[in-house]
SELUMKOL-164796 format. One record per residue (C-alpha): residue number from 1; residue in three letters; x negated, z, y. Coordinates in steps of 0.2 Angstrom, whole numbers. Example, Ala and Ser with C-alpha at 12.3 -4.5 7.8 and 13.67 -1.06 7.14 Angstrom:
BEGIN
 resi resn    px    pz    py
    1  Ala   -62    39   -22
    2  Ser   -68    36    -5
***
This chain:
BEGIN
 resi resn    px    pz    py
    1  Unk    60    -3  -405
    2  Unk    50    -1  -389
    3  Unk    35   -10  -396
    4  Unk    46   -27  -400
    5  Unk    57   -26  -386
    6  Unk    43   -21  -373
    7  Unk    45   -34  -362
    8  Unk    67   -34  -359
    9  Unk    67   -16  -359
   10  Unk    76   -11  -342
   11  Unk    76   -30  -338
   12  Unk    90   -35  -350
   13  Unk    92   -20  -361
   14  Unk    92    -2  -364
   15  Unk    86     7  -381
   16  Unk    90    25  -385
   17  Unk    77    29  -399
   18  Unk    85    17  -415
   19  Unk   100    10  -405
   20  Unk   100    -2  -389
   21  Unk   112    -8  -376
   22  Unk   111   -27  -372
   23  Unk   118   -29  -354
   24  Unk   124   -44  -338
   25  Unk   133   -45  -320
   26  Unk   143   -59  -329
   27  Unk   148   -67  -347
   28  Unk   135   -80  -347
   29  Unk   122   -70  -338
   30  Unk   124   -56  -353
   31  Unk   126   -70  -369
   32  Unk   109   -77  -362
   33  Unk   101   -61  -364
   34  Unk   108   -57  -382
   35  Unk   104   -73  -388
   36  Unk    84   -70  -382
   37  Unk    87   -54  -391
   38  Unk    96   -59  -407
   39  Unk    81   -73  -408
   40  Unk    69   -58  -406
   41  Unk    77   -48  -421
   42  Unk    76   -62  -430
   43  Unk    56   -67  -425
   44  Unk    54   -50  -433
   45  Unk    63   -48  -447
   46  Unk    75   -33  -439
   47  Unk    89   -30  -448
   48  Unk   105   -24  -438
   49  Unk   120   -17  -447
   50  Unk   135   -28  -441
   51  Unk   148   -14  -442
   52  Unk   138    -4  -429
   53  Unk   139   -21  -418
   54  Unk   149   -21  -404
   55  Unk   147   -40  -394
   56  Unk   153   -43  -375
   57  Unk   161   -26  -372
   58  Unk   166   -19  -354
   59  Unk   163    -2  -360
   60  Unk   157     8  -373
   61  Unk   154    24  -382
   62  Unk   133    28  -380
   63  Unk   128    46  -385
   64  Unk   146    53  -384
   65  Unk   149    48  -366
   66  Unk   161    32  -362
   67  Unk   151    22  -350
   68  Unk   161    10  -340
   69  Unk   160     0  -324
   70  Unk   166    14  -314
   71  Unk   152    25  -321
   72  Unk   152    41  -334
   73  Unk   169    47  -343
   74  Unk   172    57  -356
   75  Unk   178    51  -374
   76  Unk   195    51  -376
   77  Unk   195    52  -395
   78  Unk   209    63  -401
   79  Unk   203    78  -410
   80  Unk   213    88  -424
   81  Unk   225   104  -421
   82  Unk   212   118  -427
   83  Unk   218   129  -440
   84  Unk   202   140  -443
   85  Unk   189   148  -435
   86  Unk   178   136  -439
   87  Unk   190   122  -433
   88  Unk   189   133  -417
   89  Unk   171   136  -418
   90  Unk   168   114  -420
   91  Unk   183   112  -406
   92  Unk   173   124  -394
   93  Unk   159   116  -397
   94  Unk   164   100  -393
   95  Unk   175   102  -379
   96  Unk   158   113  -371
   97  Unk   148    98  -371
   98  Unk   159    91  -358
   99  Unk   161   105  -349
  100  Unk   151    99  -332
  101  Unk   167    87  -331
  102  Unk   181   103  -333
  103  Unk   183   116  -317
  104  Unk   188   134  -324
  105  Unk   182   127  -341
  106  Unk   177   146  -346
  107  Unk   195   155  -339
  108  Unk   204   139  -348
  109  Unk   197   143  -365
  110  Unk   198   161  -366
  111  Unk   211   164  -376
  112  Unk   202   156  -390
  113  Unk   186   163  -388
  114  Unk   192   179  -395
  115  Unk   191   171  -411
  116  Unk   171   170  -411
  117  Unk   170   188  -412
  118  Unk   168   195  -428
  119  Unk   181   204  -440
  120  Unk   195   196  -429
  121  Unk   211   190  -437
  122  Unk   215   172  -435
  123  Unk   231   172  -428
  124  Unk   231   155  -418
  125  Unk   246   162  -404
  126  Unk   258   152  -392
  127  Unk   241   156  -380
  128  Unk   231   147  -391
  129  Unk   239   132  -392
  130  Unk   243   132  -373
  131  Unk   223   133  -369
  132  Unk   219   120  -383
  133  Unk   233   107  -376
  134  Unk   225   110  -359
  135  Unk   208   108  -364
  136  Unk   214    91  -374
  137  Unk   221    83  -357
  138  Unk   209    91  -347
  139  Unk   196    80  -359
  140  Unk   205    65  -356
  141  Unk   212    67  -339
  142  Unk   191    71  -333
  143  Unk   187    65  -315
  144  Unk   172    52  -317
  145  Unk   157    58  -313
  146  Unk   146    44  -304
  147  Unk   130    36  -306
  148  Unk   119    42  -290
  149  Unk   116    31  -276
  150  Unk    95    34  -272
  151  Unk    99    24  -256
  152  Unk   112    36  -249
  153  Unk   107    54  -246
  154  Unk   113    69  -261
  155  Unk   124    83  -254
  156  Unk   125   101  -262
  157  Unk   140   112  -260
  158  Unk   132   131  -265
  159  Unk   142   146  -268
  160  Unk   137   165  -271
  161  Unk   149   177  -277
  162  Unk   146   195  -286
  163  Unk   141   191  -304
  164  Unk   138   171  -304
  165  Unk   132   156  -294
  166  Unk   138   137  -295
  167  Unk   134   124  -286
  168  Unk   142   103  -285
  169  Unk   129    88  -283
  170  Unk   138    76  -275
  171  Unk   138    58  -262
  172  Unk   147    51  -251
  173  Unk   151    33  -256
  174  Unk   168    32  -249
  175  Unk   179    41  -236
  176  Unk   178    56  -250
  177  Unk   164    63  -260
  178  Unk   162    59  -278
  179  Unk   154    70  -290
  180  Unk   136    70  -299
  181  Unk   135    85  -309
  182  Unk   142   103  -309
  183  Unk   132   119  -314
  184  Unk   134   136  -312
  185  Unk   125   149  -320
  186  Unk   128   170  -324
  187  Unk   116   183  -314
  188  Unk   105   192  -322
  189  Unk   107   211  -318
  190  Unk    92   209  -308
  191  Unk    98   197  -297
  192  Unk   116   207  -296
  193  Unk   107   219  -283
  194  Unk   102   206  -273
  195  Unk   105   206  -253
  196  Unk   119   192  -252
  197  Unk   106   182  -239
  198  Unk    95   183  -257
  199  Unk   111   178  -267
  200  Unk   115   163  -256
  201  Unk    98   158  -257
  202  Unk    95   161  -274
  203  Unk   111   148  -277
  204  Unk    98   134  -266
  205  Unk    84   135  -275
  206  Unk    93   135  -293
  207  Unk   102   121  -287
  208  Unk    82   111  -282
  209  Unk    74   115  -299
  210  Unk    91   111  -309
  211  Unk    93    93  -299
  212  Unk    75    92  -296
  213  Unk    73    72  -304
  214  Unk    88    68  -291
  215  Unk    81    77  -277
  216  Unk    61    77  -277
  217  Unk    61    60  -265
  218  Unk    78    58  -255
  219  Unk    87    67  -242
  220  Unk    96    81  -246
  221  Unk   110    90  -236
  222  Unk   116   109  -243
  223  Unk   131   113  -238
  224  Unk   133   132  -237
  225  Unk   144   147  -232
  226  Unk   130   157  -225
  227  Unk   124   152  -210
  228  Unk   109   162  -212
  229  Unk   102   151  -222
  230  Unk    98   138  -205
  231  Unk    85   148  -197
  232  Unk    79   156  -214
  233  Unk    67   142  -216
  234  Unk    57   143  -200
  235  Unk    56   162  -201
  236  Unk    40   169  -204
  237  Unk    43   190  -207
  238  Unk    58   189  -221
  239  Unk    55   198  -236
  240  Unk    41   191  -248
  241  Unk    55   184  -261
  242  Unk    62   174  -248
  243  Unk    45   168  -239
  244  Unk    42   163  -261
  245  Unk    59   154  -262
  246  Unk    54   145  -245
  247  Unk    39   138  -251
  248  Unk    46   132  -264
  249  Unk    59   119  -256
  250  Unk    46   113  -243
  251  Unk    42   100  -255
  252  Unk    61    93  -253
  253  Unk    69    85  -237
  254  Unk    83    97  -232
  255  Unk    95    99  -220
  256  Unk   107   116  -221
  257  Unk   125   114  -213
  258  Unk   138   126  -210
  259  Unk   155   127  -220
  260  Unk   170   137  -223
  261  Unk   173   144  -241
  262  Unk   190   134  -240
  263  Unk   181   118  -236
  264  Unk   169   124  -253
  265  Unk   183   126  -267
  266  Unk   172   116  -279
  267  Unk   155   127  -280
  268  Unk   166   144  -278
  269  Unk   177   140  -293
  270  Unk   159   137  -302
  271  Unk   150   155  -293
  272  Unk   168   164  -300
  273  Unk   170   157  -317
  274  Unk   171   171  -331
  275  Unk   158   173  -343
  276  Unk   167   168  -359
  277  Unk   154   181  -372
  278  Unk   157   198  -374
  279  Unk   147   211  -381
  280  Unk   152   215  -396
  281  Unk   139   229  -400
  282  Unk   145   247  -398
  283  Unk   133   258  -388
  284  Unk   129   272  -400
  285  Unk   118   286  -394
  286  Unk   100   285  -404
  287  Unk    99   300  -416
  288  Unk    84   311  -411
  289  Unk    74   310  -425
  290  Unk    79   294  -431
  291  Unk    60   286  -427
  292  Unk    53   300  -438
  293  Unk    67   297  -451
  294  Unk    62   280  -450
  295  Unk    45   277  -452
  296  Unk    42   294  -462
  297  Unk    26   296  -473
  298  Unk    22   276  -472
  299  Unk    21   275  -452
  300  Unk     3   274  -454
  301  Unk    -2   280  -436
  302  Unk    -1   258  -431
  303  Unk     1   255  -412
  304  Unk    16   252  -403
  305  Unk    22   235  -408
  306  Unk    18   238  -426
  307  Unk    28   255  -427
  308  Unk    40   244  -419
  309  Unk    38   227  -431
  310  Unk    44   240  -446
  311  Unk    58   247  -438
  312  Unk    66   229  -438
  313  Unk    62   228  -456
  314  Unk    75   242  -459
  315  Unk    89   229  -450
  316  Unk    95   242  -437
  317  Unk    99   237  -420
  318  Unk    90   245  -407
  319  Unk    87   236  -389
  320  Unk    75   251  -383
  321  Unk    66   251  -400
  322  Unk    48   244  -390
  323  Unk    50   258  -377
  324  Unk    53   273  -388
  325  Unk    38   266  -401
  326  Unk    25   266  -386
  327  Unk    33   284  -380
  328  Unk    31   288  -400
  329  Unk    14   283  -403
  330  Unk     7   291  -386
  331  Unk    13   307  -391
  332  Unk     7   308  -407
  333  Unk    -6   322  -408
  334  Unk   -16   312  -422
  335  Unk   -17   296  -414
  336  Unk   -25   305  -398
  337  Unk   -36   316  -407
  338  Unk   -44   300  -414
  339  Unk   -57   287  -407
  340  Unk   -72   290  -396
  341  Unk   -76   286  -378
  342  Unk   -75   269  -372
  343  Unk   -83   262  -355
  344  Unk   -66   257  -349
  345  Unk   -60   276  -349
  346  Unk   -76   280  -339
  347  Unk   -75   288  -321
  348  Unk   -80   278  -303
  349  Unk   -98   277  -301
  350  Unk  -104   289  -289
  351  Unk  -124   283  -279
  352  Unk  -135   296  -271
  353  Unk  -142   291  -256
  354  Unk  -157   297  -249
  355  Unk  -162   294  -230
  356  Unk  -180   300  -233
  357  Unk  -194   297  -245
  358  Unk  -201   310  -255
  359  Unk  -184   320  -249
  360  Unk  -173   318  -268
  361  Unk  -185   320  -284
  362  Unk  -179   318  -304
  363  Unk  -186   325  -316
  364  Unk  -183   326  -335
  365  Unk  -196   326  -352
  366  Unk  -203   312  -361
  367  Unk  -208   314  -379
  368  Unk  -212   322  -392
  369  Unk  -224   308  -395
  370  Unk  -238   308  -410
  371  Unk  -250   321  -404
  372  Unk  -265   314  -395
  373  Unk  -279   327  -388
  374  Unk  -267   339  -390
  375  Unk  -253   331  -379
  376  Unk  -234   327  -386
  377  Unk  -225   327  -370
  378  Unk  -226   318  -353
  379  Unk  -216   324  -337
  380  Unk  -210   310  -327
  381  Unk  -204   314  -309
  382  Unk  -199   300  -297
  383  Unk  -194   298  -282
  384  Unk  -175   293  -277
  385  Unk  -178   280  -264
  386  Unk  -194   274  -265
  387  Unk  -194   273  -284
  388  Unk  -213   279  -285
  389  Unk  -214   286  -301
  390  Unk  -227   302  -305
  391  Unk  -232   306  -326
  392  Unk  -241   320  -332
  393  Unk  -247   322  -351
  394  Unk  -243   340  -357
  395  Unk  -241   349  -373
  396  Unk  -226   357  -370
  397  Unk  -211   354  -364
  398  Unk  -209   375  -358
  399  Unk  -206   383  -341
  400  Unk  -225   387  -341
  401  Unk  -229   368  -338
  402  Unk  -214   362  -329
  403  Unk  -218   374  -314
  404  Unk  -234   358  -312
  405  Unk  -223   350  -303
  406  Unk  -228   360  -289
  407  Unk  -244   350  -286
  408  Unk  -231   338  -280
  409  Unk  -229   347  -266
  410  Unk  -246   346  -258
  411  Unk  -248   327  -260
  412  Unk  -231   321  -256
  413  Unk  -224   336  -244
  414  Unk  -208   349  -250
  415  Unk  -194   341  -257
  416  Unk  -175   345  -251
  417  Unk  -170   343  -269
  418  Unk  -173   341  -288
  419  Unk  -162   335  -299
  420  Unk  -163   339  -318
  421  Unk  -155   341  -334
  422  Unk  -147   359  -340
  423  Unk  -162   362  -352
  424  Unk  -170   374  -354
  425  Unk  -187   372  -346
  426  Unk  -177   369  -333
  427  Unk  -165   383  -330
  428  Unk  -175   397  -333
  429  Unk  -184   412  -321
  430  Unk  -199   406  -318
  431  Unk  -193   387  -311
  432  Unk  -181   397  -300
  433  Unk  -193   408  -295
  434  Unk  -206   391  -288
  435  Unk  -188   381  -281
  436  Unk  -187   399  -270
  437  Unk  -203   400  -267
  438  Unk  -204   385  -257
  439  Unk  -186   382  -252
  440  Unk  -181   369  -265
  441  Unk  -163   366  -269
  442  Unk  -162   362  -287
  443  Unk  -148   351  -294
  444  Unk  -141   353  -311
  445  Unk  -133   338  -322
  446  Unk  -119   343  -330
  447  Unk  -118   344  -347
  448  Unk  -117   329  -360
  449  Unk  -119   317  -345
  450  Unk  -136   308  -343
  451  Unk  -129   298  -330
  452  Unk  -131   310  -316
  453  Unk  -147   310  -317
  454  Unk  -146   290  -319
  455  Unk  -163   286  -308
  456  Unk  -176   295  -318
  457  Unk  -169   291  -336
  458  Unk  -171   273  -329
  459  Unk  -189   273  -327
  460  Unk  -192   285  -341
  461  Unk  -184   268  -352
  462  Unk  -197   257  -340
  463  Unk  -213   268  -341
  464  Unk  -209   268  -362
  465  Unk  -208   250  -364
  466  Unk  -224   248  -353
  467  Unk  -233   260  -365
  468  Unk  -226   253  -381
  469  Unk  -233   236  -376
  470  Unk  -251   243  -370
  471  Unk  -253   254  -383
  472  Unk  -247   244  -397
  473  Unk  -251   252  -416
  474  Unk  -262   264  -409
  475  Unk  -252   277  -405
  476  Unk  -267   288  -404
  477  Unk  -270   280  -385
  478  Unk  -254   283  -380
  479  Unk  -260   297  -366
  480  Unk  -276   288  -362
  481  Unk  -265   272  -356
  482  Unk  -252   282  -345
  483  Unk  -261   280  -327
  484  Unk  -263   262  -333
  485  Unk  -243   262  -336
  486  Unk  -244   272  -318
  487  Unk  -252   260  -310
  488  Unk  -239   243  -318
  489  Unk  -225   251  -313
  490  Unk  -229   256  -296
  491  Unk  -233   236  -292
  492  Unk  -218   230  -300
  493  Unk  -207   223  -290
  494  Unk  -190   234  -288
  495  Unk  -173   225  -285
  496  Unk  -165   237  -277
  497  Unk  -178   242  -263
  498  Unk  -183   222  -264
  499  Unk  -202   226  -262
  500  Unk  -214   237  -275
  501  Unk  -215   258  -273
  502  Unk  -234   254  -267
  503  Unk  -233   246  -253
  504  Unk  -219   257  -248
  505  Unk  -229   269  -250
  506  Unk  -244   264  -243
  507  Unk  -240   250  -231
  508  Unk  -249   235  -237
  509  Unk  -249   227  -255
  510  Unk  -261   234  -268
  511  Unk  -278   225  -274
  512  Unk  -278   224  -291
  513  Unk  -294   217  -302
  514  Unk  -289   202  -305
  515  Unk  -290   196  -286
  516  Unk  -309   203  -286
  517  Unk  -313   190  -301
  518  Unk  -304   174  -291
  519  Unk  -311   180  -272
  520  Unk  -295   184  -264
  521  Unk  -294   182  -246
  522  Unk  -295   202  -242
  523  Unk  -311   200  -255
  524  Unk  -321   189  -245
  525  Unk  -318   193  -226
  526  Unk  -332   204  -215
  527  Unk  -328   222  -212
  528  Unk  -325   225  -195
  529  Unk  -332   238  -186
  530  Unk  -323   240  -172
  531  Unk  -314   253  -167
  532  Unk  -301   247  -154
  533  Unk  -299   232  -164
  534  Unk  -298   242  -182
  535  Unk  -286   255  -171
  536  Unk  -273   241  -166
  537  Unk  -274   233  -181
  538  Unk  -272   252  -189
  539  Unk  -255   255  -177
  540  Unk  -247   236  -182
  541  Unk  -248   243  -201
  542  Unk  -238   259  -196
  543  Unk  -225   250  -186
  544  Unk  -223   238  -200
  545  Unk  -222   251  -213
  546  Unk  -209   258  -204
  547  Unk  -198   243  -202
  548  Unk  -202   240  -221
  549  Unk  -196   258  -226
  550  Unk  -179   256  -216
  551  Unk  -176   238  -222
  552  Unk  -177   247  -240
  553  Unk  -166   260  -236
  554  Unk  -154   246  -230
  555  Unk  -157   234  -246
  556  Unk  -153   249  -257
  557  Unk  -139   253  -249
  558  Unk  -131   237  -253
  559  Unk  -136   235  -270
  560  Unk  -129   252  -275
  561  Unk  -113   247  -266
  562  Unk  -113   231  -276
  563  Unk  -116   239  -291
  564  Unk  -102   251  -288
  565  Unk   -91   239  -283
  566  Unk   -94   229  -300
  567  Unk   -95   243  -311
  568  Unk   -78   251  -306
  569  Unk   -70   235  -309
  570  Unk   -72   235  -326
  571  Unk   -64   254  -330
  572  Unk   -46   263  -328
  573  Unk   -42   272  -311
  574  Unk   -39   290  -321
  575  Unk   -32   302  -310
  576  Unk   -33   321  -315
  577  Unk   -22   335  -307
  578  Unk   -24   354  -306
  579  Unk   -13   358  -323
  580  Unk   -16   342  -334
  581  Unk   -17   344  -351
  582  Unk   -33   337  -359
  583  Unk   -43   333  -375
  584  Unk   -62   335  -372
  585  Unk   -73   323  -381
  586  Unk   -85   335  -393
  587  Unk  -102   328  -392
  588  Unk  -108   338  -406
  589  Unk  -105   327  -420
  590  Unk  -121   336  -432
  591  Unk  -106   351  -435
  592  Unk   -95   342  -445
  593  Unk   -97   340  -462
  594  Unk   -85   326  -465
  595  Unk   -80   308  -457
  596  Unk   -63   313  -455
  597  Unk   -66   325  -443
  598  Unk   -58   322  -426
  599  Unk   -69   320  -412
  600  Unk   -57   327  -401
  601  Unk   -54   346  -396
  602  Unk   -41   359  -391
  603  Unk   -32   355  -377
  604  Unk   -37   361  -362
  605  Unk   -30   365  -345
  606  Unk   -38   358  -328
  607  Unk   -39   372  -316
  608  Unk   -49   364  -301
  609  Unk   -53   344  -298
  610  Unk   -70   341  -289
  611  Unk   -73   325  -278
  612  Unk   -86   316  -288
  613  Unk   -79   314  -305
  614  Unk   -81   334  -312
  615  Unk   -67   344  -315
  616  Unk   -66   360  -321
  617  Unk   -57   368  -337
  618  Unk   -49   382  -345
  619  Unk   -46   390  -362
  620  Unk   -37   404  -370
  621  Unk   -54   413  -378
  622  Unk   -68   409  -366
  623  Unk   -75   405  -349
  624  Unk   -70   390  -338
  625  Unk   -84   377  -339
  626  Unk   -86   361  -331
  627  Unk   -87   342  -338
  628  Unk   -87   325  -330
  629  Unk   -71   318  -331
  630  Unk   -78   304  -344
  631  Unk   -78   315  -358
  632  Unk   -58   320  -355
  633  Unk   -43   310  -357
  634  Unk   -26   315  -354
  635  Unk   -15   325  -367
  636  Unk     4   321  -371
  637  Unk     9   333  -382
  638  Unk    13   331  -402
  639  Unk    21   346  -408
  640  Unk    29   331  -421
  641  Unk    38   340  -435
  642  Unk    33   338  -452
  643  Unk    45   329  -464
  644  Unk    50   334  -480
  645  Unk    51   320  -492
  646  Unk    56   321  -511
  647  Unk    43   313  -524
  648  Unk    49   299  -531
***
């Protein structure tokens, strides 16, 4: 239809999908344009059914509406006395499609609404006939409801009251107003508790979005009880539902006017209409143990909306059923006992920041390799701020080699601290006796938590893949290519620091062969032997190292708050209090001889909360130990009773 009448369409004529209205100001204007579109029909063969034709009418019935010259009025067909619910139902029905032209529509039909509700006895009373006989006159005594002006401006009469909003779209074409549309609408129970400046301005913006088409480009004048409203607009501290609502109308012209509730009749019967539905479910308390009886042996452990997906199946009616399946589910002692770890139940990232160099060292054991000259093991230590990392090849991984690390001392000056893993080359007399010695404070990780000693498990990974890729299938080379390894990764540019741990170190870049072979600049230049000259040039290095070694205090300071910042986006906030219940993740999975076996253990009870992500617990048979809070989730209980279900 619209591709053969594409060039009359809103000209001449009007098509509503397979039907079309052919229209004039006068007879012979309107017989021109239906012989143009009778010769159209017949150019392409379109067929019209000439019972369905209707020629040189002054009004007509168009998609259940009597359009006319005045503008829109209802049908005035006569309708049949109802004499079941079904009659009552279709009457209903019908007589709601008009509504928008019937004030009090909801209070008028009442009587016979009562039949809607099931099990009730049709008994059509004196009542009854008395709301259907005003509904019938009501439908053909309808005021008209015009077609808008968009030269003149749209008026809105709005109206609050305690359970409903209505609200009139009107013009002015005459000395009185005529009607566009009615609407009202039921509050939700949200919106019950509203402040009545929020009711009143709730009624404004219903009113935009319900008459945006009419609205959007024209003036528009709201005509309220609430003066309020006037200087709400402009206001710039109101609550942030209201600001909302604000911005909302700023795209519409408006003007808010003042006017008594007497003078707005029309939008208060629409705010104070009764809502016509009643519920008829009976609230009946939810037996106890109904979700258990429910779901029994075939609940299956699922999540929340599953559990609740099968209790629909059953047919029951329960409006909480998606609150009390996630309240089931997160109490269920086998669904918490299972799973493992996952990165986004991991605690805040915590840095250390070191002020001084050579101040923090991490230390931890490498290996065991393939033996080579009677080595297995190599113990890296590395510094927390400048990254300079020192390696030693040893046989052992004991307390008899791990007090070497004191030759640190001599080259590189007494540490504060030393961080390391619980093992057991590590917390034994003779390390204690050495941190004592020279007044070394020594840091323990706690247990089943690398990350705490993050730094130097990060360049044991870096040193290893440097030696994998030098030493290549000889594996018998492996301690022979370490100071090489040494020597890579000190001249490796770090990120954090921005600079390598050399010339942190040493304050200048370092001279590696391959500038020898292609005559670098330092290579070729004359030594100078002079000594003021070599002593100013001596005290420039030392002021630049210093600026350097701040500057990368600085830049790691900033990437570790980045990285923070990035890594704790990506986790929950957990929060643990002194008396939590918790399950703590067993990292010993060797012990247990089958897949089924939880992973999960006792619960325990937290009896002090530390700033940096370790708490500490406690158990019925035993000592109180401490674990990062990574390796603990929160406990809900479980004691679920078991029920007993007949074989089938």
């Amino acid at each position: 239809m619209m591709a053969i009448f594409h060039d009359m369409i809103e000209k001449t004529m009007k098509v509503f999908m397979d039907d079309f209205l052919v229209f004039g100001d006068s007879f012979s204007l309107c017989l021109s344009h239906l012989d143009t579109m009778l010769q159209r029909c017949k150019d392409t063969n379109l067929v019209l059914n000439w019972e369905k034709c209707h020629f040189m009418v002054k009004e007509g019935i168009v998609f259940g509406y009597k359009i006319c010259k005045n503008g829109l009025e209802v049908n005035r067909a006569k309708l049949p006395h109802p004499t079941t619910v079904k009659g009552v139902t279709s009457f209903l029905g019908h007589a709601g499609f008009y509504r928008r032209f019937i004030q009090d529509f909801s209070t008028i039909a009442r009587p016979m609404t009562h039949f809607l509700e099931k099990e009730t006895p049709f008994v059509f009373s004196k009542d009854c006939i008395d709301a259907f006989e005003t509904l019938k006159k009501k439908l053909t005594e309808a005021p008209i409801l015009v077609v808008p002006d968009w030269n003149l401006p749209f008026e809105l009469m709005c109206d609050a009251s305690d359970f409903a909003i209505g609200v009139v779209l009107r013009q002015r074409k005459t000395k009185h107003f005529q009607p566009i549309h009615y609407a009202s609408k039921t509050m939700t129970k949200a919106q019950i508790h509203y402040t009545m400046t929020e009711k009143e301005m709730l009624v404004v913006v219903y009113a935009f979005e319900k008459f945006r088409p009419y609205l959007v480009l024209s003036k528009s004048i709201v005509y309220t009880d609430h003066s309020d409203l006037k200087y709400l607009l402009n206001k710039q501290d109101a609550k942030p539902r209201l600001i909302h609502w604000v911005l909302l109308l700023q795209e519409f012209d408006i003007i808010i006017c003042d006017k008594k509730r007497t003078e707005n009749l029309a939008a208060g019967h629409l705010s104070r209409l009764e809502n016509p539905h009643k519920d008829v479910f009976k609230n009946k308390d939810i037996i106890e143990n109904f979700p258990l009886e429910t779901l029994g042996p075939t609940r299956g452990h699922h999540g929340a909306n599953f559990t609740a997906k099968k209790v629909f199946d059953v047919g029951v009616f329960w409006p909480t059923i998606y609150r009390d399946a996630h309240n089931l589910v997160k109490s269920c002692d086998s669904c918490q006992r299972q799973g493992k770890i996952s990165q986004w139940e991991e605690m805040p990232q915590n840095v250390i920041q070191v002020c001084e160099i050579f101040d923090v060292w991490g230390t931890d054991f490498m290996g065991p390799f393939l033996s080579s000259r009677g080595n297995r093991y190599i113990l890296v230590a590395v510094d927390y701020l400048l990254k300079w990392v020192e390696a030693k090849a040893l046989p052992t991984s004991d307390a008899r080699v791990v007090v070497k690390l004191k030759s640190l001392f001599s080259r590189f000056g007494t540490p504060r601290a030393i961080i390391s893993d619980r093992g057991t080359h590590f917390c034994n007399d003779k390390f204690a006796k050495v941190m004592s010695k020279y007044g070394v404070t020594h840091r323990l990780a706690i247990a089943y938590h690398p990350q705490t000693s993050g730094q130097v498990k990060v360049s044991n990974r870096g040193l290893k893949r440097i030696l994998e890729r030098m030493v290549g299938e000889n594996r018998a080379s492996l301690f022979e290519k370490l100071k090489d390894a040494l020597w890579a990764f000190r001249t490796t540019y770090k990120t954090p620091i921005r600079c390598t741990p050399y010339k942190l170190v040493y304050g200048k870049s370092c001279h590696l062969p391959i500038e020898l072979k292609h005559k670098a600049y330092w290579a070729l230049k004359r030594v100078n032997f002079d000594l003021k000259t070599a002593g100013d040039h001596r005290k420039l290095q030392l002021n630049e190292l210093n600026k350097l070694r701040d500057q990368a205090y600085e830049n790691s300071l900033i990437y570790k708050e980045k990285t923070k910042k990035l890594y704790d986006s990506k986790i929950k906030n957990r929060i643990f209090n002194v008396g939590d219940r918790v399950l703590l993740f067993n990292s010993h999975l060797k012990i247990f001889s089958r897949k089924f076996k939880t992973c999960w253990s006792r619960p325990f009870t937290i009896t002090k909360v530390f700033p940096y992500g370790t708490i500490k617990l406690s158990q019925p048979e035993g000592p109180n130990f401490k674990v990062n809070g990574h390796r603990v989730k929160h406990y809900f209980g479980g004691e679920i009773p078991q029920l007993v279900v007949s074989d089938l």
